[in-house]
N, C-alpha and C positions, 0 to 999 in steps of 0.2 A: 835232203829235204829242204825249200824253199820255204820260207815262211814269208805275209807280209804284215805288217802290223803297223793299223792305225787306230789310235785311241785318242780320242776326245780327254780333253781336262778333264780331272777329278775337281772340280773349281774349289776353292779355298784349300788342296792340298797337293795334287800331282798338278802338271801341267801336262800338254800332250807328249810332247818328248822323253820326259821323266816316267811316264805312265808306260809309254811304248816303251819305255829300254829295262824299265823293272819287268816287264814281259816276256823283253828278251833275257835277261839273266836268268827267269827261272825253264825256260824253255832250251839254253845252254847247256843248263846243268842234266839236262838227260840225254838230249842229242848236241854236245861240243860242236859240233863241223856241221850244224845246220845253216844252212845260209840264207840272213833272214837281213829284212831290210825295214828298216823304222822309219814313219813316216808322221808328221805334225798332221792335225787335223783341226778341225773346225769348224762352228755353224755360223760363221759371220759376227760374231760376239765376241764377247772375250776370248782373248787366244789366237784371234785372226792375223793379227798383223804378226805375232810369234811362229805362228806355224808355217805363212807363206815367206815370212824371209830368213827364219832357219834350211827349210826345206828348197827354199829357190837360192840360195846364196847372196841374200840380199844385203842390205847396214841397213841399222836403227840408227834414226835423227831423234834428236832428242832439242824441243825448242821451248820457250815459253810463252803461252798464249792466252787468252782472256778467257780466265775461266766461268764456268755458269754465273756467279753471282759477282760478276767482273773485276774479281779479282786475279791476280796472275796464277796459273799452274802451268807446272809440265810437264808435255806432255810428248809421248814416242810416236812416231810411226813408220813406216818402211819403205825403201826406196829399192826395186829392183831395179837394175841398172841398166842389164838385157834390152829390156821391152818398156824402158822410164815410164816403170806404170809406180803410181805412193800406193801406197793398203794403211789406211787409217780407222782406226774406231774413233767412232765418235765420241762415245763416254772420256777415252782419255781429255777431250776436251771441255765437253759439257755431259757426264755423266750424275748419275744420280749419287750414285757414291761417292759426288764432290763436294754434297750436299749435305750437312748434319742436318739431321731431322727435325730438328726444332725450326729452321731457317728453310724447310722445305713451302714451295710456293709458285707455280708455274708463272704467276706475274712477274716472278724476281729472276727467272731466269732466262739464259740467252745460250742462241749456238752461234753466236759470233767467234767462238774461238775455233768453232772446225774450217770458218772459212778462214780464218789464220794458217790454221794447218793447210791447206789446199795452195793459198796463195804463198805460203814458202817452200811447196812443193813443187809448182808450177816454175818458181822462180829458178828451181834446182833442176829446169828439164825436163821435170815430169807431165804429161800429157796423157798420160792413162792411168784411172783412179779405180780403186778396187773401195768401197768403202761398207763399213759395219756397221747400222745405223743402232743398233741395241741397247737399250739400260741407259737412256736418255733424263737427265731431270729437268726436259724442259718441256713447252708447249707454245712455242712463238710461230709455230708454221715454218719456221725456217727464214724468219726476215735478218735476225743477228748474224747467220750467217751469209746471206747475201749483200748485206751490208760492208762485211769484212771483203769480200768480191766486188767492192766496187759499185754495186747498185742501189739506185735512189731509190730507198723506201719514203716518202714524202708525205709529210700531215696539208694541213687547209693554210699553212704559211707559207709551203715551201721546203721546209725543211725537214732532214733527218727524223724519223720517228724514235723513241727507245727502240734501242733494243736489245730489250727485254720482252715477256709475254706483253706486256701491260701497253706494250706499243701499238698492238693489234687495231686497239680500238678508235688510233689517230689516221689511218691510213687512209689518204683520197688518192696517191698518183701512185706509178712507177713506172720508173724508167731505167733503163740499160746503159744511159750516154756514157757515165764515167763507168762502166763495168770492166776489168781485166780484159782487154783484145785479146789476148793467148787464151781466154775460158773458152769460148766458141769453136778452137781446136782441139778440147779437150773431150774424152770422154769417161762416163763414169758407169761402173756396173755397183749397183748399191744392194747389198743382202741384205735382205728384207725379209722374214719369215710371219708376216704380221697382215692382215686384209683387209683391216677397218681403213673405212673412207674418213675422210678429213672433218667431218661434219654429223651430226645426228645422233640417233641414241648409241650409234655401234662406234660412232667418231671418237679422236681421241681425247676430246673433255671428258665425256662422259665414261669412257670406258678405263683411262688411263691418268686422266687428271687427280683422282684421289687419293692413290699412291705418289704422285708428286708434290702432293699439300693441299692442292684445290678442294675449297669448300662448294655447296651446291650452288651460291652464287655467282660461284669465279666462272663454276661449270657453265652455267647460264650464258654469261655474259661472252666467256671464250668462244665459247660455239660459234655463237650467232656475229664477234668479231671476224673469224676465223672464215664463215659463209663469205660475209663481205670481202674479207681478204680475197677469198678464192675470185669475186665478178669484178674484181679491180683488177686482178693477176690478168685477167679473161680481155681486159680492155687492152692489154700492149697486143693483143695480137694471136697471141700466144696461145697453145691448146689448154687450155686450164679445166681439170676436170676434177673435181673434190669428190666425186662419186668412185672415183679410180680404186682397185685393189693397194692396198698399199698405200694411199695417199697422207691415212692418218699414222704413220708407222714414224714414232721420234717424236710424238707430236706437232706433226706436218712437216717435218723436214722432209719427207718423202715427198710429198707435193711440192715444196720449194725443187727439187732435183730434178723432179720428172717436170717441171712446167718450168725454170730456167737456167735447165743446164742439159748436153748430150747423155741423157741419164738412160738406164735400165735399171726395174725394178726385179730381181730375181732369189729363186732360192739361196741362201749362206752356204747352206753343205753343196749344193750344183757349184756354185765360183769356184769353193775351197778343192772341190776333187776335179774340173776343170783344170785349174792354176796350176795345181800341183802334179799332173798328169797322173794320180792315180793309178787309172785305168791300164798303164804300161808295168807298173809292178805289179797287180793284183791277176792280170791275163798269164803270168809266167808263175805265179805263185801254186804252192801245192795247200797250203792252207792259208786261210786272210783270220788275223786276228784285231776287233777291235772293242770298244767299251767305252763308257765312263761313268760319273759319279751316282747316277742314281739311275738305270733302268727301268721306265713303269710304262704307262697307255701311251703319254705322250713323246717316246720314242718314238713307238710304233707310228707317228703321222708325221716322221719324215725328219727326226733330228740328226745328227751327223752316223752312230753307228749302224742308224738304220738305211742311211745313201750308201754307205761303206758295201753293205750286204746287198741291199739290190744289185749296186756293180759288180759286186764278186756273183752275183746270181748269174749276169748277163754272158760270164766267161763259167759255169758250169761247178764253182770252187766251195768251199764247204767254210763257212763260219761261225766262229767262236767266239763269243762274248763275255766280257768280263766287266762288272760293274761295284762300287763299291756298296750298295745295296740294292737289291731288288723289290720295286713295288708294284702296286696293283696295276694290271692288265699288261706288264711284263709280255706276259705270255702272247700277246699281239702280233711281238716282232720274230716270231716262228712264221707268220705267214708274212712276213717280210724280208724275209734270205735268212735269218737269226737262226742257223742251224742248231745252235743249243748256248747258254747262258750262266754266269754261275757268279754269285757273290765272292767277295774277296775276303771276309772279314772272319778270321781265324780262331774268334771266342765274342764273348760279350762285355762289350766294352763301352764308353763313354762316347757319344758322338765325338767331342774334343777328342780323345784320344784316337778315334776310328781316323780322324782328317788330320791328325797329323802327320808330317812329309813321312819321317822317319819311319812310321807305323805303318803307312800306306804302301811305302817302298817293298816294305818285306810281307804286306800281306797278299799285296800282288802278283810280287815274281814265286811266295809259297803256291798260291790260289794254280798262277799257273802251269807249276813245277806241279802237280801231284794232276790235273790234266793230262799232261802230256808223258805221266810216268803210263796213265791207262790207253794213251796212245802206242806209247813201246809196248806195253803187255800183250793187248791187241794184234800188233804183229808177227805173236808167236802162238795164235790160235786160229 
């Protein structure tokens, strides 16, 4: 029997590999000599830069760079060697989670440290950028990090704007003169699972700014900064489109990427089963197993275990899913290759204790040991 197994984080307690091999132990224990292959997964998010250079045989760099509220942090990202492509999330630079929440405040933050990470990437070779833009605490359009790249964000003086959000509202010029020469050979595919435009009620003030701190003023005032930003971006030349799917994703780091750099904006789970060729393990497989932390509706509209199952659909294979709980509208991802589903969690317990590793580990590989004990029964009826 061939097995393949990709499983998504259990986030705050498996990661993908961990997830997948607790799969594989309880799957061992009924058929020993199954020959089953574990594979990192992901939607672009957290766990990206893990999954693509465990499973590609990459190194982690590990640098120190200006974190959101410009203080230092550090922060990982991955270098394949192959194809000198980096796979960076962006949160390890300017994530939200860098952010205590009393100090949360889109004005006080910046992504000037991803383009840290990019421009020590670049300097290490790398030329193709796989990047995660997810779980952002900022909202500066993406000026802090173009800044760190080299490019004049410029007020009515002449000079450097913040950057921070709060920069937004000084910008009259920009220019490319001093920009990194090597960025214009570079190219980037950026996971994106997000489709708000950079501007408006759906934009990301409004829609994402209150979770990062922003009061209904900031909100105001960001927006209508952020518009502006976009018809100055428009004056270098450049296609600048704040109306774009995706533009407001990071708050507007995506419209920084796709208006000045070699960017694509595309699905997280498409790059991650892309990159990792997936689709060569899962065509030879006799069953594809995959999962993760919580199972509900918004699987079903395209999160990682539901890319997993379309692909295993497209080669004709049967899938198994395993989550550490199941919620509403679950039942979704039945008409999305989800051939059948099942919670992992072996009694009634504490969330704390359901997410612990050690807990997780074994409710898993039981969860999936007593599946595949009805798969061997099955073959004797």
């Amino acid at each position: 029997m061939k097995i393949t197994i990709a499983m998504d984080s259990l986030k705050g307690s498996l990661s993908s590999l961990e997830a997948g091999h607790a799969a594989e132990k309880g799957i061992k224990r009924v058929y020993p000599d199954a020959d089953i292959s574990v594979r990192a997964l992901a939607d672009g998010g957290e766990g990206t830069v893990e999954a693509l250079v465990c499973t590609m045989g990459g190194k982690l760099q590990t640098i120190t760079v200006t974190g959101p509220l410009g203080k230092p942090v550090s922060c990982s990202y991955g270098i394949l060697s192959d194809t000198h492509t980096a796979v960076i999330e962006m949160s390890g630079a300017a994530g939200i989670t860098l952010v205590p929440k009393k100090l949360r405040n889109p004005m006080n933050t910046t992504t000037y440290g991803v383009g840290e990470v990019i421009r020590d990437a670049i300097k290490k070779g790398c030329h193709r950028f796989i990047v995660g833009i997810g779980g952002s605490a900022t909202n500066d359009g993406g000026i802090g990090m173009l800044q760190a790249l080299g490019y004049d964000i410029l007020d009515k003086n002449g000079r450097q704007v913040s950057p921070y959000g709060k920069g937004l509202a000084d910008i009259v010029r920009i220019t490319d003169e001093h920009a990194l020469p090597k960025l214009s050979q570079c190219t980037f595919r950026i996971a994106c699972d997000v489709a708000n435009p950079l501007c408006g009620d759906n934009g990301c003030s409004a829609v994402y700014g209150p979770q990062k701190g922003a009061s209904p003023e900031i909100i105001r005032n960001m927006d209508r900064w952020l518009y502006r930003y976009a018809q100055i971006a428009a004056m270098t030349g450049r296609s600048a489109n704040p109306d774009m799917l995706g533009a407001g994703a990071a708050g507007g780091l995506g419209f920084a990427f796709m208006t000045f750099t070699n960017a694509v904006l595309e699905s997280g789970v498409k790059i991650i089963l892309e990159e990792t060729h997936l689709e060569n393990y899962i065509k030879n497989a006799d069953i594809v197993i995959t999962g993760e932390g919580r199972l509900d509706s918004q699987t079903a509209m395209g999160k990682a275990p539901v890319g997993v199952a379309r692909l295993a659909k497209k080669f004709g294979k049967p899938v198994l899913c395993f989550a550490g709980c199941i919620g509403e509208g679950a039942a979704a991802c039945i008409d999305e290759g989800v051939d059948a589903f099942f919670p992992i969690l072996q009694n009634v317990v504490t969330l704390e204790e359901a997410m612990a590793r050690e807990n997780a580990e074994q409710n898993m590989t039981a969860a999936v040991e007593q599946v595949f004990r009805v798969i061997k029964m099955m073959e004797f009826l």
